[in-house]
Backbone as CSV, one residue per row, in Angstrom:
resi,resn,N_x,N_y,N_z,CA_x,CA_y,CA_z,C_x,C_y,C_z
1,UNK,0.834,-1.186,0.000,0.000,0.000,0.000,0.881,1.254,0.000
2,UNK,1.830,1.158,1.005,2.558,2.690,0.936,3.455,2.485,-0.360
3,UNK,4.019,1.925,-0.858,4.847,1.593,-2.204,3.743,2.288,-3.705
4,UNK,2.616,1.439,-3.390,1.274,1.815,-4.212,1.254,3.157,-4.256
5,UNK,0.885,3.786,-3.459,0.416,4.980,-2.751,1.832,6.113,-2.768
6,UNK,2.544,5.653,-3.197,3.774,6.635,-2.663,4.121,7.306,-1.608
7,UNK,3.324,6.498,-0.490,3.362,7.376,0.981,4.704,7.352,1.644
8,UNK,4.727,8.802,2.231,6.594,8.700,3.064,6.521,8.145,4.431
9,UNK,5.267,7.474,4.946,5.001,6.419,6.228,5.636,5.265,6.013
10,UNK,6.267,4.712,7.238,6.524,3.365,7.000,4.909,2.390,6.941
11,UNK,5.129,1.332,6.604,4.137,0.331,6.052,3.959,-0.391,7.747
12,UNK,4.172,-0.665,8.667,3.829,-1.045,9.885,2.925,0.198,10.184
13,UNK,3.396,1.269,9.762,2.647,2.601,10.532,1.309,2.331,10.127
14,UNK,1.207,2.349,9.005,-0.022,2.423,8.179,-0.984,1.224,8.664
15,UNK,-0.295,-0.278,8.766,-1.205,-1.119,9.218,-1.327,-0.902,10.675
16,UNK,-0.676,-0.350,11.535,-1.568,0.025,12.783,-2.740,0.681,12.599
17,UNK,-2.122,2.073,11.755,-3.417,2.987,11.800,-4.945,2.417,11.054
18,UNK,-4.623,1.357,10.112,-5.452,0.417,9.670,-6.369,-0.575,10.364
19,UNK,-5.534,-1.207,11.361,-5.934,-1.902,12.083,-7.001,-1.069,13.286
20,UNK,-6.637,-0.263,13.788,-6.895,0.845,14.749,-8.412,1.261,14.380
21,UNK,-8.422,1.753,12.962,-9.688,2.063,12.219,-10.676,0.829,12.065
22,UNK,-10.102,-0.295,11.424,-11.220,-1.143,11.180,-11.444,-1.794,13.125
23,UNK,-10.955,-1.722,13.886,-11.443,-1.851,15.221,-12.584,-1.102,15.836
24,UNK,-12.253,0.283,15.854,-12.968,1.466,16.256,-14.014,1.298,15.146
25,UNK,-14.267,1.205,14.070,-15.180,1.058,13.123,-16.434,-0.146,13.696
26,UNK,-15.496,-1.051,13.882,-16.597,-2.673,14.366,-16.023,-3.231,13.387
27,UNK,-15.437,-3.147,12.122,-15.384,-4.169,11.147,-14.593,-5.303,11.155
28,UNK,-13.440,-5.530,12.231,-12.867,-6.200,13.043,-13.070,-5.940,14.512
29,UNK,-13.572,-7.605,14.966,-13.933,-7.536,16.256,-12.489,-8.011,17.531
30,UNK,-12.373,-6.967,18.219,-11.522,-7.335,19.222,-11.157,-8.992,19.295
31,UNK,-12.491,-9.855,19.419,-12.392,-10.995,20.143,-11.701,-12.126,18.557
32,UNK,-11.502,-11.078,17.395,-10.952,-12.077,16.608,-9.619,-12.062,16.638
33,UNK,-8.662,-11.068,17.404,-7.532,-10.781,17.168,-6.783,-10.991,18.806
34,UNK,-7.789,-10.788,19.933,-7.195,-11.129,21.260,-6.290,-12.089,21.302
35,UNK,-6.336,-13.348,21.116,-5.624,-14.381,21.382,-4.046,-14.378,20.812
36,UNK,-4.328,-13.676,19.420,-3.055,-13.541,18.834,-2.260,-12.684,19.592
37,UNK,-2.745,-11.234,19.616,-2.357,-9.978,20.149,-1.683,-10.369,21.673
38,UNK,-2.725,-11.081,22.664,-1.955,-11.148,23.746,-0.827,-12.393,23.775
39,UNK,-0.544,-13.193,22.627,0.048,-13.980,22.197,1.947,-13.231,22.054
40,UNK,1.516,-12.577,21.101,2.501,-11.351,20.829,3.277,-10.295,21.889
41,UNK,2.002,-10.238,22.625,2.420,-9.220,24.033,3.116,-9.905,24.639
42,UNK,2.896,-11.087,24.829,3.576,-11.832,25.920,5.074,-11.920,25.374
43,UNK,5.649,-12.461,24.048,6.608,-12.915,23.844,7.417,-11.637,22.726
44,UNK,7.299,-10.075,23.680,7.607,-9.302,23.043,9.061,-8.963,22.997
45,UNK,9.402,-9.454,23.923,10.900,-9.000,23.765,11.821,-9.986,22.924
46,UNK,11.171,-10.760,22.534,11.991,-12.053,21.536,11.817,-10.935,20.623
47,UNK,11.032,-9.959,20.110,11.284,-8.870,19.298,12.306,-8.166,18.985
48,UNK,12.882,-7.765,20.467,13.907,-6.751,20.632,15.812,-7.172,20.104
49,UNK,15.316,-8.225,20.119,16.920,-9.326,19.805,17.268,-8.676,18.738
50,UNK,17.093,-8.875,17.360,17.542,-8.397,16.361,17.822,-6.877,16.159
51,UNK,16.833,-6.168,17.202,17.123,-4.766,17.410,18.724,-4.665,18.284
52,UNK,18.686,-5.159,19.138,19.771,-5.356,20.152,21.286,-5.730,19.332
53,UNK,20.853,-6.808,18.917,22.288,-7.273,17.748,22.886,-6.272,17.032
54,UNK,21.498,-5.828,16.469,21.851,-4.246,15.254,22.964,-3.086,16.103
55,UNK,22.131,-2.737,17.152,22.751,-1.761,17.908,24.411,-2.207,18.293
56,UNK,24.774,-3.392,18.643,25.780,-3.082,18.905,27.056,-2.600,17.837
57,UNK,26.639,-2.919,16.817,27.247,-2.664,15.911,27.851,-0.922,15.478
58,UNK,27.332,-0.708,16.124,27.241,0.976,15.919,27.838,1.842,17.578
59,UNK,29.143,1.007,18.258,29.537,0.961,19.498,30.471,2.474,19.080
60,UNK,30.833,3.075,17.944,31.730,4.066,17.845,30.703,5.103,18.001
61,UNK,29.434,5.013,17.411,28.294,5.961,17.456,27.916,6.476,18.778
62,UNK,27.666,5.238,19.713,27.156,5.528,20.772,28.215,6.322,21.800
63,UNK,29.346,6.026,21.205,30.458,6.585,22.032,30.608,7.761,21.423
64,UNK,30.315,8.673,21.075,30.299,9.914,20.419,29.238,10.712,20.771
65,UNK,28.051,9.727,20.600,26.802,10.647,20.689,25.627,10.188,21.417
66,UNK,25.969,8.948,22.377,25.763,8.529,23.460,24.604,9.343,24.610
67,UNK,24.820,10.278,24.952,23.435,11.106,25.682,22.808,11.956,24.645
68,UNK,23.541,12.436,23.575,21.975,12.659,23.146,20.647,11.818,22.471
69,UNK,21.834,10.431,21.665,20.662,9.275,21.864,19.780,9.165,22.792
70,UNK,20.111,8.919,24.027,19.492,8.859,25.428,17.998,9.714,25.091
71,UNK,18.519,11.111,25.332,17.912,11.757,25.634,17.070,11.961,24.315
72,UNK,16.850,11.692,23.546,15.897,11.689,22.413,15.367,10.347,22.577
73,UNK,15.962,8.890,23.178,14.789,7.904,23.072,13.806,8.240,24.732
74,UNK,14.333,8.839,25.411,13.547,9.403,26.747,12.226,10.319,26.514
75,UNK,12.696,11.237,25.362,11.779,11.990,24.689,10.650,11.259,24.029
76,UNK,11.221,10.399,23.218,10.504,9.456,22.150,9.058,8.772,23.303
77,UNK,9.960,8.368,24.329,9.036,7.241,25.206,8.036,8.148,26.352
78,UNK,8.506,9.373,26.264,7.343,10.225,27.084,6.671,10.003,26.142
79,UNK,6.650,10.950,24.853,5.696,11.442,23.912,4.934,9.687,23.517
80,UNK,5.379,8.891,23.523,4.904,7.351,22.702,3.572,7.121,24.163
81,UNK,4.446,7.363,25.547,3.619,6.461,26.212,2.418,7.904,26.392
82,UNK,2.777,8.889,26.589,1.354,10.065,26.930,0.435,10.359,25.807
83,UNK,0.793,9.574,24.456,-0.414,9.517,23.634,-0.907,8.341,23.993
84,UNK,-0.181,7.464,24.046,-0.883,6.243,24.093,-2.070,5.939,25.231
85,UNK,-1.468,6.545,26.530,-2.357,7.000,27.724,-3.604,7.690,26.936
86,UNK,-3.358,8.984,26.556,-4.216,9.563,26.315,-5.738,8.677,24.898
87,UNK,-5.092,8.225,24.109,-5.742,7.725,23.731,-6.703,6.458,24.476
88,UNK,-6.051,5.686,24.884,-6.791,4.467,25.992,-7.694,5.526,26.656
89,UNK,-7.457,6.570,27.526,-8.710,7.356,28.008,-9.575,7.493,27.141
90,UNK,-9.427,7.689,25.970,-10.744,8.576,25.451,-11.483,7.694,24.620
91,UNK,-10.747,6.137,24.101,-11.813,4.647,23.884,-12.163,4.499,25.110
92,UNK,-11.764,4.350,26.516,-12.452,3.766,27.831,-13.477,4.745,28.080
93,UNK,-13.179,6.101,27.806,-14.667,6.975,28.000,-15.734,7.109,27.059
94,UNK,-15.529,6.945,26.066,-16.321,6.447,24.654,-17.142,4.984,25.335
95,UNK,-16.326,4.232,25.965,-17.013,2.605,25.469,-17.795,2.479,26.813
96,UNK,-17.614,3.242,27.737,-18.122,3.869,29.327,-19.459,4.569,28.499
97,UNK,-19.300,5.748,27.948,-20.551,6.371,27.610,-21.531,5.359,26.703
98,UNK,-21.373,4.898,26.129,-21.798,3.545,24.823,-22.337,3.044,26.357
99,UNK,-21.811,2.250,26.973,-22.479,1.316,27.970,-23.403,2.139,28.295
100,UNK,-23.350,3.390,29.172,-24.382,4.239,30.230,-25.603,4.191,29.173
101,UNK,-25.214,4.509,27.951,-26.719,4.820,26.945,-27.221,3.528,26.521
102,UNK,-26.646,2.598,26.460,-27.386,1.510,26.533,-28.088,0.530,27.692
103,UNK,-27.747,1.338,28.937,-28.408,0.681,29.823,-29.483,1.383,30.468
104,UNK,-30.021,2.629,30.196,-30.865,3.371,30.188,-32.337,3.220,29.498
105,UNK,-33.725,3.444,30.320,-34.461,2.609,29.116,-35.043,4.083,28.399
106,UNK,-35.037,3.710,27.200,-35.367,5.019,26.369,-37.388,4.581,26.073
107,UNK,-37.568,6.311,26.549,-38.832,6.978,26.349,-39.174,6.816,24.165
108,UNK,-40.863,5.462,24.279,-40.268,5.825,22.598,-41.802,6.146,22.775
C-alpha cells in the first residue's frame, strides 16, 4: 500500500493505523484478534533481539553521541507512552458512555 500509494510512512505505521480504524469502526472484532495480540504481548521481547544485535554494531556511534541518543529515546518514550495513555482514556470513555446509553431505558 505505501509503495502503491507513494506514501513517506513506514508500512507497519499504516497497518496500525489500519488496524486501529477497522477496530474502532466494528469491522474487526476485538475478540478475533485477542488471542493472537496477547500472544505477541507476551513474547515481546523475543522482538527486541535483532534490534539489540543491530545496535551493537554501531559501538563508535554511541560513544560519540551517546546522551543525546538517550535523551531523544527518553523523549521518544514520554511522547509514545502520553499519547498512548491519552488515547486508551478517550476509547475507555467512549465505550463507558456507549455502555451508560445503553443501559438506560429510552422513552419511545
Amino acid at each position: 500500500m505505501v509503495a502503491l500509494l507513494d506514501l513517506p510512512i513506514p508500512g507497519n505505521i499504516i497497518g496500525m493505523l489500519l488496524l486501529f480504524i477497522l477496530l474502532v469502526t466494528g469491522v474487526v472484532k476485538l475478540e478475533w484478534i485477542f488471542d493472537v495480540s496477547n500472544f505477541l504481548l507476551t513474547h515481546l521481547a523475543f522482538f527486541f533481539v535483532p534490534f539489540a544485535v543491530g545496535v551493537m554494531t554501531f559501538g563508535e556511534l554511541f560513544l560519540q553521541s551517546g546522551w543525546t541518543i538517550v535523551l531523544l529515546l527518553l523523549i521518544s518514550i514520554f511522547i509514545g507512552m502520553t499519547f498512548t495513555g491519552l488515547t486508551a482514556q478517550l476509547v475507555m470513555k467512549g465505550r463507558k458512555n456507549k455502555d451508560d446509553r445503553e443501559s438506560y431505558p429510552h422513552n419511545n
